[in-house]
C-alpha positions, 0 to 999 in steps of 0.5 A, a space after each residue: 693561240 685560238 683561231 675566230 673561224 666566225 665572228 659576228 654581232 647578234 645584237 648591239 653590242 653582243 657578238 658570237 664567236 665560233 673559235 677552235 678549239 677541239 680539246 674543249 668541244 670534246 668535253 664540253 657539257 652545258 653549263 661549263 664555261 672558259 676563261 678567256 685572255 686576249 694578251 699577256 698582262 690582260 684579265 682573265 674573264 669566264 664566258 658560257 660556252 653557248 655550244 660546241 661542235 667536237 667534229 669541227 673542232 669548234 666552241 661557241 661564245 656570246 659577248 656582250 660588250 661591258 667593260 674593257 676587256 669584252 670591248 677589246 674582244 669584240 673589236 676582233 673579227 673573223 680570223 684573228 685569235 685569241 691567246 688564251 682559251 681554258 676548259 671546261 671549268 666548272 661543274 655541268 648542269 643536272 640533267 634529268 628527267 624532271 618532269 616540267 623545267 621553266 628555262 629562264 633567260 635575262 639579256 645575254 643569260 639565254 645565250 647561257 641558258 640555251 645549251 642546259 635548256 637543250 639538254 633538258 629536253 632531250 632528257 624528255 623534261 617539257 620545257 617553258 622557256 621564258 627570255 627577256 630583254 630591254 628592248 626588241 633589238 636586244 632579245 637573242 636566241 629566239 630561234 634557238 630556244 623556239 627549239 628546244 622549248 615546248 612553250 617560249 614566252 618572251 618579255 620585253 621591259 619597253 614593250 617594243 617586242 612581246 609582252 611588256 614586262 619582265 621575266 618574272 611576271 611570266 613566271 609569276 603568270 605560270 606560277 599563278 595559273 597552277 602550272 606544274 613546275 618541277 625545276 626552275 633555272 634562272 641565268 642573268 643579271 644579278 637582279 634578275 636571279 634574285 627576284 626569281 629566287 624570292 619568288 620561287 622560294 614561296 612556291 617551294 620550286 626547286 630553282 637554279 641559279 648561274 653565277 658569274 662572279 668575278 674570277 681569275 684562275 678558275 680552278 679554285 686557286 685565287 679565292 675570288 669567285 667565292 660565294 656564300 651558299 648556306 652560310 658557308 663560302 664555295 667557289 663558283 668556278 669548281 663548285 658551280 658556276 650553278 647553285 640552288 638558288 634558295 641557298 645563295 647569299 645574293 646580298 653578299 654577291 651584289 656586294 663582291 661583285 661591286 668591289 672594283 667597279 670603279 677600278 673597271 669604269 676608269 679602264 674603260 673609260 682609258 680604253 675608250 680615250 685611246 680608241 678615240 684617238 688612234 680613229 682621230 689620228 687616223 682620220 687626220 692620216 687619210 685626210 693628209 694622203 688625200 691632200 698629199 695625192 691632189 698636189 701631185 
C-alpha cells in the first residue's frame, strides 16, 4: 500500500497527489511514469510522475478525472492509499543542450511536460514554453513552468485567460517571426500532438511527442501500448512513452486508443449510478437519524 501524504484539486476535476513511495523517487528521471491500481480486480493506468522528492521519500502525480478509474482515484484524500504503485517505466526524456526548446503543454499534458521542461533548462536550453487550456479554470502549472521558462505564453480555446486560441497558433506566431527553434516537445491530447507534428514537419524542427496509449503490464509484456513508429510497431511503455513525433502513425493511435471507448463510457456510466445511490441512501439514512433523534 502506498500512503497519500497529500491530495488536493488544482483544478476542476484534476487533482495532485504527493504519495510515497521512496524507491520510485530515487530513480525517478523526467518523463517516467507509473502504473497505478487502486483495488485488486481494478485496471492498471499509467500517470506522468510530475516530480519527485528522493529526501522525502515522495512522488507526485496529476489527475484529471475521465473515466472510472481516475474518478474513483480522485475520490481519495489526504491519507488514504493506494495498493498499487509501479516504476519507473519507460525511457526518460534527452536531456541536452539544444540550443532553443519550445515546451508545449495542452490541459493536464503541462503537469507532464513540466518536469522534462525543467530539466532542459538546467541543461542551459533556453526554454519558450507554450500551455494551453479550454478555459482559465482549467489552465495548470503556471507558476511552476513560469520557472523553468525563459518565455511562457498561455492560450486559452475560450479566451477567458491569455490569448484566445490554441497552442499551435503560439508556435505558429514563433515559427512565423523567425524564432530559432531547435527542439519541439509536445505533451497533450492526441489532437493536439498531431497538429504540432504537421506543423513542425514543414519546418523541419526536431519534435517530440508523449504518448499515452492504453496500457496493462508496462513492461513490454501485453502488447497493448503498441504504436506504429515508421511503419513498424514499438511499445510505448519501454521504448517510449516519448517518440519523434514525425515518425509516429497518429491515425492508427487515434484508432487504438478508440477501440474500448464504449466499454469505458458504460463503466463510467455504472460507476456514477452507483455513486448516486450510496449519496441517496445516505441522504435518506440522516434524514431517518433527524426524525428518529426529535421523536425522543
Amino acid at each position: 500500500m502506498f500512503k497519500i501524504q497529500h491530495a488536493e484539486f488544482i483544478a476542476p476535476g484534476i487533482k495532485r497527489f504527493v504519495i510515497e513511495a521512496p524507491r520510485i523517487a530515487r530513480k525517478q528521471q523526467p518523463g517516467q511514469f507509473v502504473i497505478v491500481r487502486l483495488y485488486e480486480q481494478g485496471e492498471r493506468i499509467p500517470l506522468t510522475i510530475e516530480r519527485s522528492d528522493p529526501e522525502r521519500g515522495t512522488i507526485n502525480i496529476v489527475v484529471q478525472s475521465l473515466g472510472k478509474t481516475t474518478n474513483l482515484l480522485n475520490s481519495k484524500v489526504t491519507g488514504d492509499s493506494i495498493l498499487d504503485v509501479v516504476g519507473p517505466l519507460g525511457k526518460p526524456s534527452e536531456i541536452a543542450n539544444f540550443g532553443t526548446v519550445v515546451v508545449m503543454g495542452g490541459g493536464v499534458g503541462t503537469a507532464m511536460a513540466y518536469p522534462t521542461a525543467a530539466a532542459l533548462k538546467r541543461a542551459g536550453n533556453r526554454v519558450i514554453s507554450i500551455v494551453g487550456a479550454r478555459s482559465k479554470e482549467l489552465v495548470i502549472e503556471e507558476s511552476e513552468m513560469r520557472e523553468v521558462s525563459d518565455v511562457l505564453m498561455i492560450t486559452t480555446d475560450d479566451g477567458t485567460y491569455a490569448d484566445k486560441g490554441f497552442v499551435t497558433d503560439k508556435l505558429r506566431q514563433l515559427i512565423e517571426n523567425g524564432t530559432r527553434i531547435d527542439l519541439v516537445l509536445a505533451v497533450g491530447p492526441i489532437p493536439m500532438m498531431r497538429a504540432v507534428a504537421e506543423m513542425t514537419r514543414r519546418e523541419h524542427i526536431h519534435t517530440v511527442v508523449s504518448l499515452n496509449p492504453i496500457m496493462i503490464d508496462g513492461t513490454g509484456m501485453c502488447g497493448g501500448c503498441r504504436v506504429l513508429v515508421d511503419g513498424k510497431s514499438e511499445f510505448a511503455c519501454v521504448d517510449g512513452p516519448e517518440f519523434d513525433a514525425h515518425r509516429v502513425d497518429f491515425s492508427v493511435l487515434v484508432q487504438r486508443n478508440s477501440m474500448y471507448r464504449a466499454a469505458e463510457q458504460r463503466s463510467l456510466e455504472e460507476f456514477q449510478r452507483q455513486v448516486a445511490s450510496h449519496a441517496a441512501d445516505a441522504h435518506e439514512a440522516q434524514g431517518e437519524c433527524v426524525l428518529s433523534g426529535g421523536n425522543k
